[in-house]
C-alpha positions in Angstrom: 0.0 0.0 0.0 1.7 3.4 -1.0 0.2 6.3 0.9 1.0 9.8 0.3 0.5 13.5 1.3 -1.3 15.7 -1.9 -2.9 18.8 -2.5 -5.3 18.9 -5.6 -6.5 21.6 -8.1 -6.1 25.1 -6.5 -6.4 23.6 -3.1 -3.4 24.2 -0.7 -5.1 21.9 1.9 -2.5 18.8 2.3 -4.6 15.7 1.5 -3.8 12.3 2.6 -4.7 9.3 0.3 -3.5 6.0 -1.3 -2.0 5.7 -4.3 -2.8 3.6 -7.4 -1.9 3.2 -10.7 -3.7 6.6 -11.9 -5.8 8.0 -9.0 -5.6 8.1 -5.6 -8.4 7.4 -2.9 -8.4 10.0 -0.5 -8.1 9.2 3.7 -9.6 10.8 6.5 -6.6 11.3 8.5 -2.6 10.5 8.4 -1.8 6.6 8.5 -0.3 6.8 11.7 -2.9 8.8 13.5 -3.9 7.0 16.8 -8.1 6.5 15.5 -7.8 3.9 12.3 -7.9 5.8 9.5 -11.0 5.3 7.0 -11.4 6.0 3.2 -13.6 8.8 2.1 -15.9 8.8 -0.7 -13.7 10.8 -2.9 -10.8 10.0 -5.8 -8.4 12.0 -7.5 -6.8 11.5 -10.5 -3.5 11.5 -10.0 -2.4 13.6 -13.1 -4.6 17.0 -11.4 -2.8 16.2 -8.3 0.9 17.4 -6.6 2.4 15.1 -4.5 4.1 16.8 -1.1 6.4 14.7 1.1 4.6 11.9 2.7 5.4 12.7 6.7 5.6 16.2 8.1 7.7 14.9 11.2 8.2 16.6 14.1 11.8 15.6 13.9 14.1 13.7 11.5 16.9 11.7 13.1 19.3 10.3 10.9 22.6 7.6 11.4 25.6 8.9 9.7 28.8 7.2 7.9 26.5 3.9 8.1 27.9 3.7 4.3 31.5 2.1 4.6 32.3 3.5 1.2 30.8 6.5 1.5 33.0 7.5 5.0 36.2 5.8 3.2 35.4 8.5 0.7 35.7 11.5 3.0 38.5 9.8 5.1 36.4 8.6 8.0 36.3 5.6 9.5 32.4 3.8 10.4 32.1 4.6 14.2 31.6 2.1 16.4 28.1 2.8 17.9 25.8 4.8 15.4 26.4 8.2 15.0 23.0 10.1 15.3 22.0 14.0 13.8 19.0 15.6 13.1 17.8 17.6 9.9 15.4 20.2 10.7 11.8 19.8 9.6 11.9 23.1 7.7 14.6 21.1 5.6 11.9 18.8 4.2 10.2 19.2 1.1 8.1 17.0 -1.6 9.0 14.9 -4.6 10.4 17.4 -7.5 10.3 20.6 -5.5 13.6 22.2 -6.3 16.7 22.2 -4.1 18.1 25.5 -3.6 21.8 26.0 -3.0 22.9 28.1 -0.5 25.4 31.1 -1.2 27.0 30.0 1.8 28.6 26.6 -0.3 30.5 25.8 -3.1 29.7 22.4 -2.5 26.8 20.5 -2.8 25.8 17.0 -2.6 23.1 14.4 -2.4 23.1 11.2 -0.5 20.4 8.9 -1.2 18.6 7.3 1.6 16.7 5.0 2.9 13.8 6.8 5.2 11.9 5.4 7.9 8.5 6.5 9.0 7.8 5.6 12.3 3.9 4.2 12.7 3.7 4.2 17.1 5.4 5.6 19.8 8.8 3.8 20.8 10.8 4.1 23.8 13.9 2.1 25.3 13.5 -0.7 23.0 15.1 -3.9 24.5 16.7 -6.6 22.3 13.8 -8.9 22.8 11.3 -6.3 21.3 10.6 -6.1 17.3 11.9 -2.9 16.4 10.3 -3.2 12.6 6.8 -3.6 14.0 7.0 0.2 15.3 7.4 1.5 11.5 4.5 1.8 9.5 7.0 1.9 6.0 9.3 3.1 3.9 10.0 6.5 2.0 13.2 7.7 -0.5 14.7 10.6 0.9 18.2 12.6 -0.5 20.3 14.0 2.4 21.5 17.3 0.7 24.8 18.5 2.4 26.7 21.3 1.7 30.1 19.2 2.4 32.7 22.4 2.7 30.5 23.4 5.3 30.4 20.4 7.3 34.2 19.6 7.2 34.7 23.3 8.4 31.8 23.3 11.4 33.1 19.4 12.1 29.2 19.0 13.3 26.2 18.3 10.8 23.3 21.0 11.7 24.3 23.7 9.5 25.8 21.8 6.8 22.4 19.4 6.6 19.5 21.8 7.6 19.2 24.4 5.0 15.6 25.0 3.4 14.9 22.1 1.0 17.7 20.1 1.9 16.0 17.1 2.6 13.8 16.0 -0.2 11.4 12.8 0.6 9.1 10.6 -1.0 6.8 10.3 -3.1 4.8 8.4 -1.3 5.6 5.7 1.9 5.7 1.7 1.0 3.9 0.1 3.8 6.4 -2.3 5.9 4.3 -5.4 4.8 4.4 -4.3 1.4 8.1 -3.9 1.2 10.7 -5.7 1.9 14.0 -4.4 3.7 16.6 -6.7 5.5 16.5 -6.2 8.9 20.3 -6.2 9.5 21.8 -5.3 6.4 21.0 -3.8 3.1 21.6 -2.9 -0.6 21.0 -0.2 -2.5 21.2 0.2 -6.8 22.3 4.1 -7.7 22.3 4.3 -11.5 22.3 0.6 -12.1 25.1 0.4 -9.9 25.2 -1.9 -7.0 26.4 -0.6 -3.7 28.5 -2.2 -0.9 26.8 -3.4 1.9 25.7 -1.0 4.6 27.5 -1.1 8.0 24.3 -1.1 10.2 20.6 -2.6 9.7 16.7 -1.1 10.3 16.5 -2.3 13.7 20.0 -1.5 15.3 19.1 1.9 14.5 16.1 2.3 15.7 17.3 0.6 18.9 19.9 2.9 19.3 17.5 6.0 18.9 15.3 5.4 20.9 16.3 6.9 24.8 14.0 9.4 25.9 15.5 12.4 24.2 14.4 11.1 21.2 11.5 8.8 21.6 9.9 8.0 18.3 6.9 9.2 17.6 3.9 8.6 15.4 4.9 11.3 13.5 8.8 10.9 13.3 11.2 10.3 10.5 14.4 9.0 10.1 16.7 7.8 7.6 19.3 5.3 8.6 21.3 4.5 4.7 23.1 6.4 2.8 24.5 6.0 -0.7 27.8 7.2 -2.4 27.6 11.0 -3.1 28.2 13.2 -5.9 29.3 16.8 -6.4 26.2 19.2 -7.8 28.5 22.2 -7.6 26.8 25.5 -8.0 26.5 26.1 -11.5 22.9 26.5 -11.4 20.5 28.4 -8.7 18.1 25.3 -8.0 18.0 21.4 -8.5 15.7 18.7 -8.3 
């Protein structure tokens, strides 16, 4: 099931729905709201419609150098416990929307990523506990990062957070619907095959999970990251 975040015809109200081949069957409320969502009476076609990103989390907590090619390419080494940051939720934006580069860079880049969208409130997760059954699924998200700026400020916020730096969607695969090894993973970028990550679903979301950042219903995180590229500034925007 592929549900999704819309707006339709000169609307600006955000929409949530599920989406099918051509249309898409509108939903009273957001898939992980805590009252079971039901389907209204109306459908969309999809081509009238524009698709926004799927969550609009309170937070998004991410694992970094969980790539070991990726840190090997910036001379770092994969830590030994997951190394945790946040993007701020004013860096999120829809499926398309362009990317704008900041003034302050001369070097941008995209990380692909896996992104996690957390279905139920979880807290201190134990080892005995099924850390996948807290997710309700799946979205694409690109990690934009100004990477001049985080070598110089050593930490991620400013380098990570600017406006539209942290495209997502377009739409979430439910967990049941898609499968994604719990320990480790793959990822194809360009028909190219990628080494294996460093650090599964589940170890991260055990690791992020102490009271400072409890997940919430509305909560997403990305915990994968591909090998990055160099935009450079040679244009205003991207997508």
């Amino acid at each position: 099931m592929k549900f999704c975040r819309f707006v339709s015809g000169d609307s600006s109200l955000p929409r949530f729905g599920i989406l099918e081949s051509d249309s898409i069957m509108e939903i009273n409320s957001a898939p992980w709201s805590s009252e079971p969502w039901k389907k209204t009476s109306q459908v969309f076609p999809a081509a009238g419609t524009r698709l926004l990103a799927p969550v609009a989390p309170s937070k998004i907590v991410c694992v970094g150098r969980n790539y070991a090619a990726h840190a090997a390419e910036l001379g770092n080494d994969v830590p030994k416990e997951p190394l945790i940051f946040l993007k701020p939720p004013n860096s999120l934006v829809g499926p398309g929307n362009p990317i704008v580069l900041t003034k302050y860079s001369s070097k941008i880049e995209h990380e692909g990523e896996l992104g996690l969208v957390v279905g139920r409130r979880a807290s201190h997760l134990s080892d005995s506990d099924d850390a996948l059954s807290y997710l309700l699924g799946y979205t694409c998200v690109n990690d934009v990062t100004a990477r001049d700026l985080q070598k110089s400020d050593v930490q991620f916020t400013r380098a990570k957070g600017f406006d539209t730096f942290c495209p997502a969607g377009p739409h979430i695969e439910t967990r049941r619907a898609c499968r994604v090894p719990r320990e480790r993973s793959r990822s194809r970028v360009r028909a190219h095959i990628t080494d294996d990550f460093s650090r599964g679903v589940c170890r991260a979301l055990d690791f992020a999970d102490d009271d400072a950042r409890a997940w919430r219903p509305d909560c997403h995180g990305h915990t994968f990251g591909c090998r990055s590229a160099c935009f450079g500034r040679q244009r205003g925007s991207f997508r």
